[in-house]
N, CA, C and O of each residue as an XYZ file, in Angstrom:
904
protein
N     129.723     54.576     85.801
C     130.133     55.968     86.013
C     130.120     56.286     87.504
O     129.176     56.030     88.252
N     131.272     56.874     87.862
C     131.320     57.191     89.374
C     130.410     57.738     89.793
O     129.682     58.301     88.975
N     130.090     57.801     91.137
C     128.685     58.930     91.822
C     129.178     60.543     91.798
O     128.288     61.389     91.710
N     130.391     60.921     91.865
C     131.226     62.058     92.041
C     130.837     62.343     90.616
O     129.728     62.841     90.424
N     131.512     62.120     89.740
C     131.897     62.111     88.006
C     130.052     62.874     87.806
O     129.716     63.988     87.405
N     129.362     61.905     88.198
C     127.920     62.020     87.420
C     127.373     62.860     88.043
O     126.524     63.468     87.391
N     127.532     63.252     89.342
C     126.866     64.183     90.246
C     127.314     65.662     89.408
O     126.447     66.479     89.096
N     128.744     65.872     89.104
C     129.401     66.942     88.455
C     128.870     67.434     87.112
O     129.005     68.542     86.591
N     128.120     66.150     86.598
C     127.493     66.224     85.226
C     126.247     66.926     85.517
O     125.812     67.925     84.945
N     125.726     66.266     86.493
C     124.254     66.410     86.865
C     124.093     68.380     87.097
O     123.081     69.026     86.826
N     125.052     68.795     87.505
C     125.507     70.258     88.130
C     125.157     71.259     86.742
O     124.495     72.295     86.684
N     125.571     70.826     86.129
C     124.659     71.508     84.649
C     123.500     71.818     84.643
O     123.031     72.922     84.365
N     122.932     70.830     84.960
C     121.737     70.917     84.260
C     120.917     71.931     85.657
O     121.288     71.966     86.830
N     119.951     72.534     85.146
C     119.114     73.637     85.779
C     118.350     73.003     87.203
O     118.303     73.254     88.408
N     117.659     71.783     85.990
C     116.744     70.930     86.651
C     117.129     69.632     85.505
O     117.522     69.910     84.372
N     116.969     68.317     85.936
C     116.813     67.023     85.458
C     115.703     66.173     86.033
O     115.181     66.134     87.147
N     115.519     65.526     84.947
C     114.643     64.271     85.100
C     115.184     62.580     84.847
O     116.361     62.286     84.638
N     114.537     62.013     84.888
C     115.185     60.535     85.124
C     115.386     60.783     83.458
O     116.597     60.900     83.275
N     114.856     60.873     82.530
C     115.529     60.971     81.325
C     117.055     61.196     80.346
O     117.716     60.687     79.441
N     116.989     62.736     81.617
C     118.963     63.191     81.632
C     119.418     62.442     81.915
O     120.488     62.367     81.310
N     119.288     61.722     82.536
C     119.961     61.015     83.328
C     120.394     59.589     82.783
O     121.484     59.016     82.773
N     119.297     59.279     82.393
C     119.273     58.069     81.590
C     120.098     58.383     80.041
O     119.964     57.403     79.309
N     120.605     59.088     79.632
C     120.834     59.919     78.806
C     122.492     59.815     78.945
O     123.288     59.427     78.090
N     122.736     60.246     80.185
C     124.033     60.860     80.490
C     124.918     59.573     80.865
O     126.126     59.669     80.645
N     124.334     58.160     81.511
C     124.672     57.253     82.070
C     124.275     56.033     80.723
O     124.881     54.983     80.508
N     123.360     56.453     80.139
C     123.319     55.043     79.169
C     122.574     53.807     80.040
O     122.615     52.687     79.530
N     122.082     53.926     80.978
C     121.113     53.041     81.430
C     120.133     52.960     81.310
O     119.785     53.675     80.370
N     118.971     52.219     81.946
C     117.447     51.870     81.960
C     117.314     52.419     82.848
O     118.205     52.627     83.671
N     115.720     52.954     82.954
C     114.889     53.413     83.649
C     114.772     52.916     85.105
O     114.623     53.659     86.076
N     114.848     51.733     85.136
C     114.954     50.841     86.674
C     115.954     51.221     87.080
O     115.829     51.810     88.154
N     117.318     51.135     86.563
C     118.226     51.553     87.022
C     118.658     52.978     87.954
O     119.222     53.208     89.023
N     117.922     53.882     86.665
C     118.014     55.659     87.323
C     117.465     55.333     88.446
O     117.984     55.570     89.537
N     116.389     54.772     88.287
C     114.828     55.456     89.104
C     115.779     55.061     90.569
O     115.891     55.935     91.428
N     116.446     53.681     90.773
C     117.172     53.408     92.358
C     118.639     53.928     92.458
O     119.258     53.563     93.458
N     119.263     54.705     91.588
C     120.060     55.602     91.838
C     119.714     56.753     92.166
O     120.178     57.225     93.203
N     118.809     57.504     91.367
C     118.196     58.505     91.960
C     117.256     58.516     93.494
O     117.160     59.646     93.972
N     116.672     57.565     94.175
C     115.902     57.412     94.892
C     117.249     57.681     96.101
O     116.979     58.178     97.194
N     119.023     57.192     95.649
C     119.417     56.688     96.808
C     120.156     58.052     96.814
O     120.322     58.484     97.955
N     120.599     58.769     95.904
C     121.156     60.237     96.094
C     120.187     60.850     96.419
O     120.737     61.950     96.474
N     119.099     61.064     96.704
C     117.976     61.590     97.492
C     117.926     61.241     98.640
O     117.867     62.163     99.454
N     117.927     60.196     99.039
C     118.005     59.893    100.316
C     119.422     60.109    101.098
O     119.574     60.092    102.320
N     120.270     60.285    100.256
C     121.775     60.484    100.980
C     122.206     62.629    100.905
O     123.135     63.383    101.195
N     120.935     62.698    100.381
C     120.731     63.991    100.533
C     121.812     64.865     99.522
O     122.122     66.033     99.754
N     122.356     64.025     98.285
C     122.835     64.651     96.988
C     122.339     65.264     96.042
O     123.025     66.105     95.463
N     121.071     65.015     95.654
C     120.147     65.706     95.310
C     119.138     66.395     96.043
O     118.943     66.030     97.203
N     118.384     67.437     95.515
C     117.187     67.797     95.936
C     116.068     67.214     94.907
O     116.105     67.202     93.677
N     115.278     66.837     95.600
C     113.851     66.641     94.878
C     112.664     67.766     94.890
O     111.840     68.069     95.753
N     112.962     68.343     93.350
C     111.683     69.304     93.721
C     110.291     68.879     93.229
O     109.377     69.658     93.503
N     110.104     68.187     92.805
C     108.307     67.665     92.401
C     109.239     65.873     91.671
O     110.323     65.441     91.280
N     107.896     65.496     91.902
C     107.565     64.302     91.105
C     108.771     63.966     90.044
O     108.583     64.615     89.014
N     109.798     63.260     89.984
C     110.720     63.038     88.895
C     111.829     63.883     88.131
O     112.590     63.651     87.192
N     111.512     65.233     89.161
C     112.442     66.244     88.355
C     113.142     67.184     89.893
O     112.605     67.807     90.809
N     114.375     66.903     89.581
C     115.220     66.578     90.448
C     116.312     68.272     90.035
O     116.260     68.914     88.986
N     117.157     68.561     91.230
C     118.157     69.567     90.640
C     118.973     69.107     92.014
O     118.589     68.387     92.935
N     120.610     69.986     91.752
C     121.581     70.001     92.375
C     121.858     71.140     93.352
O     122.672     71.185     94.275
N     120.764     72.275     92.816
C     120.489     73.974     92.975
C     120.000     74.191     94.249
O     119.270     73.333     94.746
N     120.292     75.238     94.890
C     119.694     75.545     96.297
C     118.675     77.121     95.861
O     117.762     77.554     96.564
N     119.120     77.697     94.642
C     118.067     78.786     94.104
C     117.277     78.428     93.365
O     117.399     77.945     92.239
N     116.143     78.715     94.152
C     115.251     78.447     92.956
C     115.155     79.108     91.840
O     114.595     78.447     90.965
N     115.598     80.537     91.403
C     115.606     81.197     90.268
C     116.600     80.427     89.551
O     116.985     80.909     88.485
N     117.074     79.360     89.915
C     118.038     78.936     88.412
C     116.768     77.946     87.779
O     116.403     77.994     86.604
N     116.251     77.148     88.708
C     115.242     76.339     87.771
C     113.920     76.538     88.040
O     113.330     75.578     87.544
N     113.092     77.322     88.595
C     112.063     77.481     88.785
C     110.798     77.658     87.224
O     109.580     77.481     87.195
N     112.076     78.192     85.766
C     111.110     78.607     85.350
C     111.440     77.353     84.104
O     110.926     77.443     82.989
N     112.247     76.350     84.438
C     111.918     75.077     83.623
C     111.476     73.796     84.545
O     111.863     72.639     84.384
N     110.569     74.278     85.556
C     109.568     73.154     85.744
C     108.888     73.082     85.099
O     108.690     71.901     84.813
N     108.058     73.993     84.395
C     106.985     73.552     83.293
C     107.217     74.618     81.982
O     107.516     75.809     81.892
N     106.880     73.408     80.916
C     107.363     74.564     80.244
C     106.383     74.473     78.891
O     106.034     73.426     78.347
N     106.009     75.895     78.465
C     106.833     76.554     78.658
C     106.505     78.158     79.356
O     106.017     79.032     78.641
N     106.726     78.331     80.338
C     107.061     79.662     81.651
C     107.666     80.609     81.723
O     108.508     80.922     80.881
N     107.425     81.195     82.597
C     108.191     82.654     82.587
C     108.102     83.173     84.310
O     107.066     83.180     84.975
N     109.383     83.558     84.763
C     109.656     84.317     86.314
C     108.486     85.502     86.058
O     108.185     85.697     84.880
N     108.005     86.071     86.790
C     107.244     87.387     86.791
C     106.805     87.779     87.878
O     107.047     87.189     88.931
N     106.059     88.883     87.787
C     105.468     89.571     89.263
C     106.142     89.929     90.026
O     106.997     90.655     89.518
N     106.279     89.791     91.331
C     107.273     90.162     92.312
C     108.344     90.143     92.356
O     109.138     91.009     92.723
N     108.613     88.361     91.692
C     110.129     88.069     91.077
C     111.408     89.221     90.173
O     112.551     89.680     90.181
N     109.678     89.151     89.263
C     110.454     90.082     88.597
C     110.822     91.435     88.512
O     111.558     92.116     87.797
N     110.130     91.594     89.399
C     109.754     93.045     90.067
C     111.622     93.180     91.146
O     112.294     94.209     91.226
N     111.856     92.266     91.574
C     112.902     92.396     92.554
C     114.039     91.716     91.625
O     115.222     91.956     91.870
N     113.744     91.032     90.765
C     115.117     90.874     90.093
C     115.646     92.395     88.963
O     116.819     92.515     88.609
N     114.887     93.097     88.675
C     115.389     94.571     87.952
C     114.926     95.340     88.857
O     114.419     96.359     88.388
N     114.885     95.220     90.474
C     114.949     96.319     91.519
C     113.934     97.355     91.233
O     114.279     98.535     91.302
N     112.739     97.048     90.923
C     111.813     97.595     90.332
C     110.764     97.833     91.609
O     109.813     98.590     91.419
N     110.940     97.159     92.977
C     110.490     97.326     93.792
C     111.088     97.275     95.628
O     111.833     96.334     95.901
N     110.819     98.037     96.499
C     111.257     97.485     97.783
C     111.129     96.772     98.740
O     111.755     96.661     99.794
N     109.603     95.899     97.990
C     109.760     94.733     98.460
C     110.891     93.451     98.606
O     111.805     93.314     97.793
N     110.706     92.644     99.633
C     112.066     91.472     99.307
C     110.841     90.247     99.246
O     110.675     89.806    100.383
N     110.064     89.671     98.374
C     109.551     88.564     98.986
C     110.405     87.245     98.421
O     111.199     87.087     97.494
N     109.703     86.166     99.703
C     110.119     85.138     99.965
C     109.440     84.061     98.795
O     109.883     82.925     98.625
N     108.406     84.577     98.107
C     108.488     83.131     97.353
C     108.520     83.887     95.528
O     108.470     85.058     95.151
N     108.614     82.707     94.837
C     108.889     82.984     93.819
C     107.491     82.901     92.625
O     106.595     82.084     92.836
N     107.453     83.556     91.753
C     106.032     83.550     90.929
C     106.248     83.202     89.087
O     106.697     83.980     88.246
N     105.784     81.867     88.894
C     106.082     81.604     87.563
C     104.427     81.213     86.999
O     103.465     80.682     87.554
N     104.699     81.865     85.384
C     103.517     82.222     84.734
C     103.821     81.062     83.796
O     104.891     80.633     83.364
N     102.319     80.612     83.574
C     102.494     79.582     82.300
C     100.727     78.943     81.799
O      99.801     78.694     82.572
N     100.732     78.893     81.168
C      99.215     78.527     80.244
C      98.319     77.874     80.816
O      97.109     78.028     80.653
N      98.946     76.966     81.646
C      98.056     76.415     82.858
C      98.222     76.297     84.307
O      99.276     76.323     84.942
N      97.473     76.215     84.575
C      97.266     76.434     85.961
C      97.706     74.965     86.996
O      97.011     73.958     87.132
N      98.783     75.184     87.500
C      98.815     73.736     88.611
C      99.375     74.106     89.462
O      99.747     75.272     89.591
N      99.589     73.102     90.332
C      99.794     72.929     92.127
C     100.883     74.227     92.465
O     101.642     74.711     91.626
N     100.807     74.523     93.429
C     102.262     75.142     93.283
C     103.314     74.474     94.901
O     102.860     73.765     95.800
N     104.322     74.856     94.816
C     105.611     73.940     95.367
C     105.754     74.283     96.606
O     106.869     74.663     96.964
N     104.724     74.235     97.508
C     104.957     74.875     98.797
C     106.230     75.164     99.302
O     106.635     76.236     99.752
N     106.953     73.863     99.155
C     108.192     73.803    100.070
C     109.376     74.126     99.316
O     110.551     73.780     99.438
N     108.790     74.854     98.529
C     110.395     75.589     97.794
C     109.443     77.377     97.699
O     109.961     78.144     96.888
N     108.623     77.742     98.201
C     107.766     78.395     98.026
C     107.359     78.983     96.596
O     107.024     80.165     96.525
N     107.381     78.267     95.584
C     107.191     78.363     94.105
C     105.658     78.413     94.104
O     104.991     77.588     94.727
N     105.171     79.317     93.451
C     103.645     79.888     92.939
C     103.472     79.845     91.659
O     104.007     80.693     90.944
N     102.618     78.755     91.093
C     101.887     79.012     89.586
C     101.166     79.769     89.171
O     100.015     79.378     89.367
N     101.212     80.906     88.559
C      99.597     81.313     88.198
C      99.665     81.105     85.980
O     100.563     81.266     85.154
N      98.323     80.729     85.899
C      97.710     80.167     84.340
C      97.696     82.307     83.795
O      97.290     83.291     84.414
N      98.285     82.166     82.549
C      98.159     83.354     81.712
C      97.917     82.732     80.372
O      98.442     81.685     79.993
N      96.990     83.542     79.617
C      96.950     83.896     78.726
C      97.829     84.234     77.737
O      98.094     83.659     76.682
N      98.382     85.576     78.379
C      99.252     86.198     77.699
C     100.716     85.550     77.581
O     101.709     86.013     78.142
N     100.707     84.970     77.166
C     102.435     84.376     77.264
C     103.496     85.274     75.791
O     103.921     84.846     74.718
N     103.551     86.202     76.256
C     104.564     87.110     75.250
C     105.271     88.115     76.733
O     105.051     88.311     77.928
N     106.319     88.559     75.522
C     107.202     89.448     76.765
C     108.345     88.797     77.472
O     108.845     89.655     78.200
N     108.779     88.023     77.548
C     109.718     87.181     78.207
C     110.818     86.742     77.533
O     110.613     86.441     76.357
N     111.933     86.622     77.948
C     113.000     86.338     77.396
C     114.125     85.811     77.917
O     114.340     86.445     78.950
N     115.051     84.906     77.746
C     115.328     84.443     78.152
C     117.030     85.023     78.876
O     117.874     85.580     78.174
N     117.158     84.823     79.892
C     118.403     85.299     80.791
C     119.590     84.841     81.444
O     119.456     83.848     82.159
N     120.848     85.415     81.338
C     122.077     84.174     82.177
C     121.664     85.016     83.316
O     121.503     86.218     83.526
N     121.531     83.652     84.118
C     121.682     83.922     85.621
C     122.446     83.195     86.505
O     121.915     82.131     86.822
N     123.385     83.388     86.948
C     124.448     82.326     87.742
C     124.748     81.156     86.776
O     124.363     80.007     86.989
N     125.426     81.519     85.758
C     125.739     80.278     84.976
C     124.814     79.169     84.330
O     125.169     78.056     83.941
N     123.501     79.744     84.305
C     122.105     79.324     84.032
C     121.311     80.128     82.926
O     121.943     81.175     82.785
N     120.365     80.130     82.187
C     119.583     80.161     81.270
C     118.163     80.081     81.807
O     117.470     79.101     81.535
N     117.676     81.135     82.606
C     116.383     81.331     83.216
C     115.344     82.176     82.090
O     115.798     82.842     81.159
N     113.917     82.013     82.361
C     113.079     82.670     81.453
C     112.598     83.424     82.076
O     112.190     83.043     83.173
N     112.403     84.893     81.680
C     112.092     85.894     82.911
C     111.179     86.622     82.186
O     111.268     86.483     80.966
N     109.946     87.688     82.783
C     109.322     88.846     81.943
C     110.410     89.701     81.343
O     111.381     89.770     82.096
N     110.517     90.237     80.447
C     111.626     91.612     80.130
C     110.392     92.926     81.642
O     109.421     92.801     82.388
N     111.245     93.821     81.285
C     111.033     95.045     82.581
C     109.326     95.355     82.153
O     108.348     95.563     82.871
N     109.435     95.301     81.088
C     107.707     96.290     80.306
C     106.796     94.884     80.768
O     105.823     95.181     81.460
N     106.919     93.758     80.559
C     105.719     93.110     80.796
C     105.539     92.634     82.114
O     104.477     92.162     82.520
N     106.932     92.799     83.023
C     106.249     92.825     84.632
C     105.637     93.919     84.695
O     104.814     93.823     85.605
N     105.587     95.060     84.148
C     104.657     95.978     84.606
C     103.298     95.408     84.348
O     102.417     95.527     85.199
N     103.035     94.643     82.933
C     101.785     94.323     82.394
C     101.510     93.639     83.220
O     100.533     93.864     83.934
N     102.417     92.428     83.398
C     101.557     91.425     84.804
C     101.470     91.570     86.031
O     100.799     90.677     86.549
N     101.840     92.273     86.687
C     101.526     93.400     87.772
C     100.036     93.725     87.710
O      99.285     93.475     88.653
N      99.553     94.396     86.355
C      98.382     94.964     86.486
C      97.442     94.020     86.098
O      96.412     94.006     86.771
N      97.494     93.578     85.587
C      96.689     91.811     84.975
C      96.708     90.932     86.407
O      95.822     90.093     86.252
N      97.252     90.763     87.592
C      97.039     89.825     88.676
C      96.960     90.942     89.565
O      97.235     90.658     90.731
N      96.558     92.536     89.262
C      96.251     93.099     90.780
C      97.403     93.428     91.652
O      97.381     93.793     92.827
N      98.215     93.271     91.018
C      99.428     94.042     92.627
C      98.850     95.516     92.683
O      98.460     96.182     91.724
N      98.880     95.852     93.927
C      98.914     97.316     94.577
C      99.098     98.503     93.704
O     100.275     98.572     93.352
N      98.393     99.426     93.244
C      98.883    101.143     92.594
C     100.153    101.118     92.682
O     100.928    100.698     91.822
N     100.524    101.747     94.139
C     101.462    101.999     95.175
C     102.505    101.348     94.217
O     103.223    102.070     93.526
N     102.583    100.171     94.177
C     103.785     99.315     93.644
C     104.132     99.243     92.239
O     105.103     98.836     91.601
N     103.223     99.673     92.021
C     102.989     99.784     90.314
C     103.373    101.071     89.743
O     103.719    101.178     88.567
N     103.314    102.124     90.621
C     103.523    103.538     90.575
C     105.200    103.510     90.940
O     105.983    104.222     90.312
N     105.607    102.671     91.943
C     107.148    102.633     92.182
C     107.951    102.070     90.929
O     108.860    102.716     90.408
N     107.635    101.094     90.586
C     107.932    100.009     89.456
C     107.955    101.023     88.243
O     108.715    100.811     87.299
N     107.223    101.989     88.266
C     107.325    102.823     86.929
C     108.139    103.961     86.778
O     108.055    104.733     85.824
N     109.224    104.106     88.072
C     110.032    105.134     88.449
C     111.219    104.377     87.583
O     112.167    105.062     87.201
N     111.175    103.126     87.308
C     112.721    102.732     86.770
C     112.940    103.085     85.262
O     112.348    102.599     84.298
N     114.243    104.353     85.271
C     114.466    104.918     84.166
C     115.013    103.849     82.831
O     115.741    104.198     81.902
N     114.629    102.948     82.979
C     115.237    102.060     81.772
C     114.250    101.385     81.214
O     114.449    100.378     80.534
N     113.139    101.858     81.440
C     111.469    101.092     81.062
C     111.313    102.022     79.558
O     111.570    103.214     79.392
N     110.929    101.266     78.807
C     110.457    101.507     77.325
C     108.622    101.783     77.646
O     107.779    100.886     77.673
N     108.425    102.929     77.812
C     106.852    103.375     77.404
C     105.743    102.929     76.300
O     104.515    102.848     76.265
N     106.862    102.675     75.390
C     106.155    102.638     74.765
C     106.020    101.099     74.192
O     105.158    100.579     73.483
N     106.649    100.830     74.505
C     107.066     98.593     74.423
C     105.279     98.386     75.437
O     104.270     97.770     75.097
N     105.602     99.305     76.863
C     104.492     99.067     78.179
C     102.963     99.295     77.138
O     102.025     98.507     77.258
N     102.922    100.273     76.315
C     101.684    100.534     75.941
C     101.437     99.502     75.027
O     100.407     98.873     75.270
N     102.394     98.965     73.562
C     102.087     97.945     73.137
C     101.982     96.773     73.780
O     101.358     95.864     73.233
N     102.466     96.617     74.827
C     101.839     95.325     75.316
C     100.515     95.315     76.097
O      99.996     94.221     76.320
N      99.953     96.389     76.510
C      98.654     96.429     77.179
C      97.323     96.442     76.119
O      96.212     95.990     76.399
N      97.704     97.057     74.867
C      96.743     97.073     74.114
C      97.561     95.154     73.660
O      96.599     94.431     73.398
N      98.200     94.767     73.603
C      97.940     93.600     72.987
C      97.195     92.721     74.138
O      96.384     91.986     73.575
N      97.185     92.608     74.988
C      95.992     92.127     76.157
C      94.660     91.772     75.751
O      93.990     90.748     75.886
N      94.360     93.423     74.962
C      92.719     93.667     74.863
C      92.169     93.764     76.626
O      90.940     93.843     76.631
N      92.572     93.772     77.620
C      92.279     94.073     78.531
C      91.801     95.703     78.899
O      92.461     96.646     79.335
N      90.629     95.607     78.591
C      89.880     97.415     78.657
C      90.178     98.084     80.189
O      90.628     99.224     80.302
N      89.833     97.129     81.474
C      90.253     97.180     82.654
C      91.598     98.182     82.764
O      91.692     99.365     83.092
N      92.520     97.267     82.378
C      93.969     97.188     82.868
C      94.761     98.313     82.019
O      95.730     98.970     82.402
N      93.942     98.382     80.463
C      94.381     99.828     79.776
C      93.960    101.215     80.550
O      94.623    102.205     80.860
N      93.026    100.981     80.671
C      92.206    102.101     81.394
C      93.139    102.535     82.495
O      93.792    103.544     82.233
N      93.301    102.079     83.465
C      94.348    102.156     84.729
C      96.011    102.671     84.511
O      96.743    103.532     84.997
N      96.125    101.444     83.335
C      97.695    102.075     82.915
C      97.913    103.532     82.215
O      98.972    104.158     82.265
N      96.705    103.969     81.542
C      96.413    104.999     80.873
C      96.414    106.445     81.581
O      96.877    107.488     81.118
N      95.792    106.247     82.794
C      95.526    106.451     83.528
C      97.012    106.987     84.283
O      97.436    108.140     84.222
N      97.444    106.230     84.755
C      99.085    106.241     85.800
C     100.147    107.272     85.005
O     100.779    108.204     85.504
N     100.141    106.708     83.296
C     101.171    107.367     82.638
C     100.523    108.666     82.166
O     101.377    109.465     81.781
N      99.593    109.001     82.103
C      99.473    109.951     81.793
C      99.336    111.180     83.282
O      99.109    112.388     83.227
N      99.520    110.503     84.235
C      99.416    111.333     85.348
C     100.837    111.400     85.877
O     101.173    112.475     86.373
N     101.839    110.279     85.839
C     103.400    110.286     85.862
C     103.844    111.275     84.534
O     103.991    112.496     84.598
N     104.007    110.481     83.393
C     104.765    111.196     82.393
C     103.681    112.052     81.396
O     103.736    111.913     80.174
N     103.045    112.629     81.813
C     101.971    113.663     81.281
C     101.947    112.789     79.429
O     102.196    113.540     78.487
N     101.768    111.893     79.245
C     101.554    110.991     78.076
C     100.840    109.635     78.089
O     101.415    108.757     78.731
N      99.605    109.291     77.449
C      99.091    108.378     77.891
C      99.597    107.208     76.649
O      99.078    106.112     76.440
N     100.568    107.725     76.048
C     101.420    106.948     75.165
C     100.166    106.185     73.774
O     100.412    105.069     73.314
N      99.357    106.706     73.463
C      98.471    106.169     72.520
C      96.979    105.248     73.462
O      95.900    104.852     73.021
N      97.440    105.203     74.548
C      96.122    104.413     75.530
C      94.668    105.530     75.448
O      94.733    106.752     75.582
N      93.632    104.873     75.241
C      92.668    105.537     75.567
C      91.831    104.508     75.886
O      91.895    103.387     75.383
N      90.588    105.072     77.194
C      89.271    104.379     77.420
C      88.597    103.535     76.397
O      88.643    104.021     75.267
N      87.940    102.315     76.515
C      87.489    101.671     75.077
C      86.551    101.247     75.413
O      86.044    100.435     74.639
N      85.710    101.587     76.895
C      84.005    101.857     76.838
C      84.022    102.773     78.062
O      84.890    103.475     78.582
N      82.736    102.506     78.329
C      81.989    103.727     79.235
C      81.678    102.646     80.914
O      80.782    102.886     81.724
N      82.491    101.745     80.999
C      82.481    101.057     82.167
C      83.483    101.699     83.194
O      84.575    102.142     82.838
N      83.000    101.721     84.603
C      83.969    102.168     85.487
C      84.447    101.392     86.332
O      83.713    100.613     86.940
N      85.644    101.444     86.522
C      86.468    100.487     87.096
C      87.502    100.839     88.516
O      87.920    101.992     88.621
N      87.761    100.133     89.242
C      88.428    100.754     90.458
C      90.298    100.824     89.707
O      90.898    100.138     88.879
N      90.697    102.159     90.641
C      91.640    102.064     89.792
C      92.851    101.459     91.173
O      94.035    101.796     91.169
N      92.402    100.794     91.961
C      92.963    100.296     92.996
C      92.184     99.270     93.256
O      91.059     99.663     93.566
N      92.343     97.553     93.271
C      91.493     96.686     93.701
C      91.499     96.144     95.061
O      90.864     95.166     95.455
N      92.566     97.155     95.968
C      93.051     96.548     96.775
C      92.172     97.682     97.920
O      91.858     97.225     99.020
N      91.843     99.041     97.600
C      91.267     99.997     98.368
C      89.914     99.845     98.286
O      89.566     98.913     97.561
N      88.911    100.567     98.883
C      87.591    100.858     98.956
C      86.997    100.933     97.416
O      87.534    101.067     96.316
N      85.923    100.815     97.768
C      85.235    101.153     95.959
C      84.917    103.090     96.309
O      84.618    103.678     95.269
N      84.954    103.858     97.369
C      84.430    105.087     97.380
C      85.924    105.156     96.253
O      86.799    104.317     96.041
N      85.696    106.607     95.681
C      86.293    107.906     95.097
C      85.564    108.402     94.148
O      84.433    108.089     93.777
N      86.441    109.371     93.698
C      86.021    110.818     92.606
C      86.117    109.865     91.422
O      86.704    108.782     91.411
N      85.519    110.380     90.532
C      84.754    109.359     89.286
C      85.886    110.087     88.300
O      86.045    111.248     88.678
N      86.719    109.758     87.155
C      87.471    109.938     86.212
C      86.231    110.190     84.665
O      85.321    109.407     84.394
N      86.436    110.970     84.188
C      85.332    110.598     83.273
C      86.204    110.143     81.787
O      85.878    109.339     80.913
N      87.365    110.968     81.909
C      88.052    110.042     80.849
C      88.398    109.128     80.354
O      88.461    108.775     79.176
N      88.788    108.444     81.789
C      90.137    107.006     81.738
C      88.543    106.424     82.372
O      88.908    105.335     82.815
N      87.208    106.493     82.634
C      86.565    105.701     83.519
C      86.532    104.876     84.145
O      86.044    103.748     84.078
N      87.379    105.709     85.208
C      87.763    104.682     86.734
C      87.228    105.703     87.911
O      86.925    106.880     87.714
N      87.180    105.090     89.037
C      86.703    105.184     90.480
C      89.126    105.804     91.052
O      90.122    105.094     90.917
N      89.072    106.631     91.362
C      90.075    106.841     91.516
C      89.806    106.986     93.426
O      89.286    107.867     94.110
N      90.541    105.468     93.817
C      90.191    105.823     95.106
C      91.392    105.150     95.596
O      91.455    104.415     96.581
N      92.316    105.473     94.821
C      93.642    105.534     95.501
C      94.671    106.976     94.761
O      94.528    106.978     93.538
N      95.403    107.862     95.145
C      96.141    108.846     94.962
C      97.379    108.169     94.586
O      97.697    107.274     95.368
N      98.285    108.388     93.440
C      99.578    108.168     92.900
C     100.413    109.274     92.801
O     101.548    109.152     92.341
């Protein structure tokens, strides 16, 4: 098979491994492994980790089938539904465990728990896995981004309230209810079914001072203003 022909094949795929490949060509493993080594070196491919290879210069087309199975979120996702005015430079994918992350494509792992909320998206002729709008809010507040940003992020009129509240009580996170409870009921005068679920107080900013005025409802330290 020509290098042109197979390279065009290769253009499909998001991300590949010597497997596709082996797949697509009908060869052995020895074989890929020094074809692939030499379109790498002739700078036809990119190599993004260990054996798994793409044709892509965005990382949002394959970032969220390096491991799988993942999800785009946080900031990402925060700037892919314009949910914030930040622009950042690297990208943030969630997945059950925790590993290295890709310096040089600036790709960030972080390990969740929660793996619900996500769904899958065309993006440039691609099939990316992204949070839907309600659970970047959740993971926003579950890894600590800023009030501030969290309070902007909740200005976007196409957010389901009430999708945001079922997914915080599905957490069980008392913390992170408390806070969200907290925001919506001080934005949209509705705390959408959220209430306090002990008598612990919590900062409702992790990023500000521990001083403020004590909440006795939502029991938080309110020492940031929204």
């Amino acid at each position: 098979m020509k290098s042109i022909y197979l390279l065009k094949r290769l253009e499909r795929f998001p991300l590949f491994t010597e497997n596709d490949v082996a797949k697509v060509i009908n060869k052995n493993h020895k074989y890929v492994r020094t074809l692939l080594h030499r379109f790498h070196k002739g700078n036809l491919i990119n190599r993004v980790e260990r054996g798994k290879y793409t044709l892509h210069e965005d990382p949002l087309i394959f970032a969220s089938h390096i491991v799988i199975p993942s999800y785009l979120s946080l900031w990402t996702a925060l700037r892919y539904y314009n949910m914030t005015q930040q622009h950042p430079k690297s990208f943030f994918v969630l997945s059950p465990v925790k590993r290295k992350d890709i310096k040089k494509l600036n790709i960030h792992f972080l390990s969740t728990k929660h793996l619900f909320g996500y769904k899958k998206e065309r993006y440039s002729d691609f099939d990316i896995f992204i949070a839907d709008p309600e659970k970047t809010i959740i993971d926003a507040l579950l890894f600590k981004i800023p009030i501030e940003d969290i309070d902007f992020a909740l200005e976007n009129e196409n957010l389901d309230f009430k999708k945001i509240s079922m997914y915080a009580k599905k957490t069980k996170n008392k913390s992170l209810i408390k806070r969200l409870g907290y925001i919506l009921e001080k934005k949209k005068n509705n705390s959408y079914g959220l209430k306090a679920l002990d008598n612990n107080y919590v900062l409702l900013d992790y990023h500000e001072n521990k001083m403020g005025k004590k909440n006795k409802k939502w029991k938080l330290i309110i020492n940031k203003e929204i």
